[in-house]
Each structure stands twice: as structure tokens, then as C-alpha cells.
Phi, psi and omega in degrees: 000305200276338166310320181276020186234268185331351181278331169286008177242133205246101154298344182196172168189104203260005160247117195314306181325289203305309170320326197256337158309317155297308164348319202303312202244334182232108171294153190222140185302110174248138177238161173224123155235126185266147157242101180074040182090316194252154175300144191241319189005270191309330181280345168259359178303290190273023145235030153277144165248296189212156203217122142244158151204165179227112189274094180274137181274152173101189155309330181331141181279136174278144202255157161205082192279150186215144168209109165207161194347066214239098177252001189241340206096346203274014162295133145214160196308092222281168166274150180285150169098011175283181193226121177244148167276167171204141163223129172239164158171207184249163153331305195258356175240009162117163155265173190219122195276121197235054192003239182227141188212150186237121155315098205247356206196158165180139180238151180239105098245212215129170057234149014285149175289135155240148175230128185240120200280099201226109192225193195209173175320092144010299197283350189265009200256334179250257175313010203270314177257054185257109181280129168227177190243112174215176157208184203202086149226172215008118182203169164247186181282317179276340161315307176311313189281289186320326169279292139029255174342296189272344166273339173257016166077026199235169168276175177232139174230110176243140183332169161282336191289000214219306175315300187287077159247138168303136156225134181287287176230106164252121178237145180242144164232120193031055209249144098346129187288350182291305194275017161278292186338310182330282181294001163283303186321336182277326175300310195288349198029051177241173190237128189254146185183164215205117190217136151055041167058032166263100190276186195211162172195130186228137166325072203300133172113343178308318183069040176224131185282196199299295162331337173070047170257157187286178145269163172312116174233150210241128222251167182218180176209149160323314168293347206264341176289154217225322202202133179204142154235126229223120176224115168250144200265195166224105161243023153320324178281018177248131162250335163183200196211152199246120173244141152275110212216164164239115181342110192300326195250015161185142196293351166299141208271169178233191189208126150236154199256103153255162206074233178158156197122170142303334189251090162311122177258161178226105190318150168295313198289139150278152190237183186294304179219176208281310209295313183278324195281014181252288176327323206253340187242335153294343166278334165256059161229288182327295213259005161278347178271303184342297209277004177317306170271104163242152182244162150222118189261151166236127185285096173326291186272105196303138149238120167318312183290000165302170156187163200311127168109125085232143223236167191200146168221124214250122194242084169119013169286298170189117206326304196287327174284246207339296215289011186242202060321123194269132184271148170220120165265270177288167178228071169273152192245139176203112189240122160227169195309297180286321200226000194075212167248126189225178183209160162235157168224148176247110183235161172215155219281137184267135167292191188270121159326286202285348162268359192313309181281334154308326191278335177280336201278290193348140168234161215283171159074165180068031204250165205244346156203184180253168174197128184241149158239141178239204183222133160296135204281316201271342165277322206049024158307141149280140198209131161328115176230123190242155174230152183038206250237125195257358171306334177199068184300147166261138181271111147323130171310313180269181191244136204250119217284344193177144219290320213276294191302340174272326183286322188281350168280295192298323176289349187293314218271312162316277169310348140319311200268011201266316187282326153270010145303302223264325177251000000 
């Protein structure tokens, strides 16, 4: 039983006629794994039970677990600190190299025995959690990363939108370099991530590489999904959010404001000056708007090429999930025994690019027409549906899948504001 269950998971194959003639009509989920270089592939194939792994966005180390079978006994046991490789795809369309991870954990039990395997991004296991003593001034942000980089042996690629921005003063005090990076990304409200001895730094929410060329965007449909969950939150009850900071010329602390209102969330950190804590509190504005929405889909069917940063537009699901555009954050991949290969993506509702700073600065009430962005399907430009007197509009938060679904949001929204006037 459990030989003939494993068996649907095809790791090799070894005769090329047969292989591409079945391939034609039944694809079958293919994998490849080197440990230290030599291929193991054919020797764990009829003893895989489940292979995940998780393409995490950010610093977060990407994970990769394998579990099989040693029902015979003859597994041994890998050392910690191997260099495992990974390529998933399908039989007739190829692998896709889903990269290098160093083995950090590994459990043997039973009974029946399994033995399970378990490792992480390779670049992230060493200087990264070494706490140092530093500081940084009037400096920029790609200056900081660069130095970052180059004390851990890595290149740096930081967006342009990102590179020159001022940091007046920065101390790493007893820090690790992963949670300073962390807390730039927060401040900065970018996604910082270290791929292939690379750090890397990008805008979050763009759906743009480093280099600023777009990424893939990508349609998904009802049939390609398997499993889905769609939750919007009221982060409404935030109107916006308050960082604290001190004045260079009085011990008095101070307060910036992005957004507006009364009901404030109020950042922990005090910061140096007005420059970070006005940054630092549009960037957790920014990402509370993000998190109004979040989806989480599950693929019947895996594609090796997602990975994190890739932007969705969701087709035949349900009118309010389709009418948006979607962010995608983490990517997990899952090959069994049992179930093949399938994936989930963890997405949240994407903004408008070019507003980000506009949505944070607005303050609420009085406003005099609506304005929505939608992303042009044949450009994939963002582009504008406006309602009423356009001096001082309210911006909708999300980015709308199409000129059409932005225009039925700005008139919903237009009658709302038409109706509480009259009354």
C-alpha cells in the first residue's frame, strides 16, 4: 500500500521513449535533489512521503522540509551543515531551480521509521545573527545595506526609489545584522531579503525587481484553485498612525502623524528625528491598509515559477476578491505522496504605487469627489476613475483589476458620500 502510494510521486525516470510518451497525456509532479553536489533524486524517490518548502518574502530564511520513508532501515542519517539543492516542476514542462538550503535539524522516528530533514537559506545561518555594536550618520539607506552586505560577503542591488533616502542617525546596539535589516524594511516600508549572496531591497507592495523592471503579473481562475480563503478585516478603526520622536534642540518628545483622525495606533519605537518618525508611521499606515484584505489560495496544481513579490488578479472566485489586485507574499510548495504537487500563496490587497505617501498624508472628511486606480490590462500601467470636484478627493485604498470594477467602486462610494451630505 504505502509502496504504491509513493509511487505517484515521480522523481526520475528512466526511460526517455516512455517518459515523454506518457508525459504527453499524464503529467507527473518531477523533482531533482543534490546533497553536497551528488544527486539523491532516484535514491529517495520511492521513499518520498512529503517534500514542503517555503519561499518566504523578507529576511525570514526560506525553509525546506523532506520526509521519507526508512522503513527498511538502509536511510542514513545526513550531517547537519550539508548543502541541499532543489528543482520541482512537471514531467513535461521541465524543472524550475528553487534554490540552495543548508541543512540545520534532522529527527529519525518511529515506529513505522521516517526520517525527516530539515534546512534553511543557506546565506542566512552565519553573520547575520552575530549582534554588533555600530551607528551611521546623515547617511542614505543604500549606503547602510551596502556596508550590511559587504561585512557578510554578500553583493547589495537596493531599488532606486530607495537607495538615496536620508538616514540622519542610526545605532545598531547590541542588534543582530538580520533585525536591523528587518527594521529598516519597516521603517522604510520595503521588503529587504537576502536570495543567492544577494541582499536585495525593494519597495513592498510594488510587484517590481530591484532594477525597477515590473514582474509578472499573474491570473489565477477558479479551476486553477483548489482551496481558498478570503478575509477583510476593519482596519478602519485606525485612522492613522503616530510615531514619537525628539526634538534635537528640546528634551521634549514629539509626535508625527500619517493619516488623520482621532482613533491613532501609536508606534512603540521613539525615534531620532521628525524625518524617520513621519517614515516609520507612513509605513505601518501603508501596511494596515495593505492587511485590510487578505487571501489565502491554494493551487491544485503546482507552479514552481511564483515566488514572493509577484502581483494576481483572481478570476471567477467571487466578485469582491476579482475586483482587486492582489500582492503575494509567502509561496509555499508541497510534493506527496498522497496529493502531488500543490501550493498555496498568502496575498494581501495591493495599493496604488504612486500614492502611497499621498494615502498616508490625507486626513479624513470634507472631501469633494472620489478617484480610484486601476492597472491597465494591455500596459499594465496604473490609470484613474474619478467621481465629483477632484480638489480634494478621497483615494480609495486598493488597486482595482480593471477600469470597469474601479469605476463600480468609485460610483458605490460617490453615492455614500452623496447620501450622508443630504443627511
Amino acid at each position: 500500500m504505502i509502496d504504491a502510494a509513493l509511487s505517484r510521486v515521480t522523481g526520475f525516470l528512466d526511460d526517455a521513449a516512455e517518459r515523454y510518451k506518457r508525459d504527453a497525456a499524464y503529467p507527473v509532479p518531477a523533482f531533482r535533489i543534490t546533497v553536497d553536489g551528488n544527486d539523491i533524486a532516484k535514491l529517495i524517490s520511492p521513499r518520498l512521503m512529503s517534500l514542503e518548502l517555503t519561499d518566504n518574502r523578507g529576511i525570514e530564511a526560506d525553509q525546506l522540509s523532506i520526509t521519507l520513508s526508512d522503513h527498511d532501515g538502509l536511510l542514513a542519517i545526513p550531517p547537519k551543515g550539508a548543502v541541499v539543492c532543489l528543482w520541482l516542476g512537471w514531467s513535461d514542462t521541465g524543472l524550475v531551480d528553487k534554490g540552495t538550503y543548508t541543512v540545520d535539524e534532522t529527527e529519525h522516528s518511529g515506529s513505522p521509521d521516517v526520517l525527516s530533514i530539515r534546512a534553511r537559506s543557506a546565506d542566512l545561518r552565519k553573520g547575520f545573527k552575530t549582534k554588533r555594536e555600530r551607528s551611521w550618520s546623515n547617511t542614505t539607506l543604500g549606503d547602510v545595506l551596502g556596508d550590511i552586505a559587504l561585512g557578510n560577503g554578500l553583493t547589495s542591488t537596493i531599488a532606486g526609489a530607495l537607495d538615496g533616502l536620508p538616514i540622519l542617525q542610526l545605532d545598531q546596539a547590541n542588534e543582530s545584522d538580520a533585525n536591523l535589516i528587518s527594521r529598516l524594511g519597516e521603517e522604510f516600508d520595503a521588503v529587504v531579503s537576502v536570495k543567492a549572496g544577494c541582499l536585495l531591497c525593494i519597495p513592498a507592495g510594488g510587484g517590481k525587481t530591484a532594477s525597477g523592471l515590473d514582474l509578472p503579473h499573474i491570473t489565477l481562475t477558479r479551476t486553477d484553485g483548489d482551496q481558498h480563503r478570503y478575509l477583510q478585516a476593519d482596519r478602519d478603526s485606525y485612522d492613522g498612525v503616530r510615531a514619537y520622536f525628539y526634538d534635537v534642540n528640546s528634551a521634549k518628545k514629539q509626535e508625527a502623524i500619517a493619516g488623520g483622525g482621532e482613533n491613532l495606533k501609536d508606534l512603540r519605537h521613539t525615534y531620532s528625528d521628525r524625518q524617520s518618525a513621519l517614515r516609520a508611521a507612513r509605513a505601518e499606515f501603508n501596511r494596515l491598509q495593505r492587511g485590510s484584505a487578505t487571501l489565502s489560495y491554494t493551487l491544485a496544481m503546482g507552479r514552481p515559477e511564483l515566488i514572493p513579490e509577484l502581483t494576481y488578479t483572481l478570476d471567477g472566485v467571487k466578485p469582491e476578491i476579482d475586483e482587486i489586485i492582489w500582492y503575494g507574499g509567502n509561496v509555499q510548495h508541497s510534493l506527496s505522496a498522497d496529493s502531488g504537487y500543490t501550493m498555496s500563496l498568502d496575498l494581501e490587497s495591493k495599493l496604488p504605487e504612486d500614492t502611497f505617501e499621498d494615502l498616508a498624508e490625507e486626513s479624513a472628511g470634507d472631501y469633494t469627489g472620489i478617484i480610484a486606480y486601476y492597472r491597465d490590462k494591455k500596459t499594465g500601467k496604473e490609470k484613474t476613475v474619478t467621481a465629483g470636484d477632484q480638489s480634494k478627493p478621497k483615494r480609495l485604498r486598493w488597486l482595482y483589476a480593471n477600469e470597469k470594477t474601479a469605476k463600480r467602486a468609485v460610483d458605490r462610494e460617490w453615492q455614500r458620500m452623496q447620501a450622508a451630505k443630504s443627511t
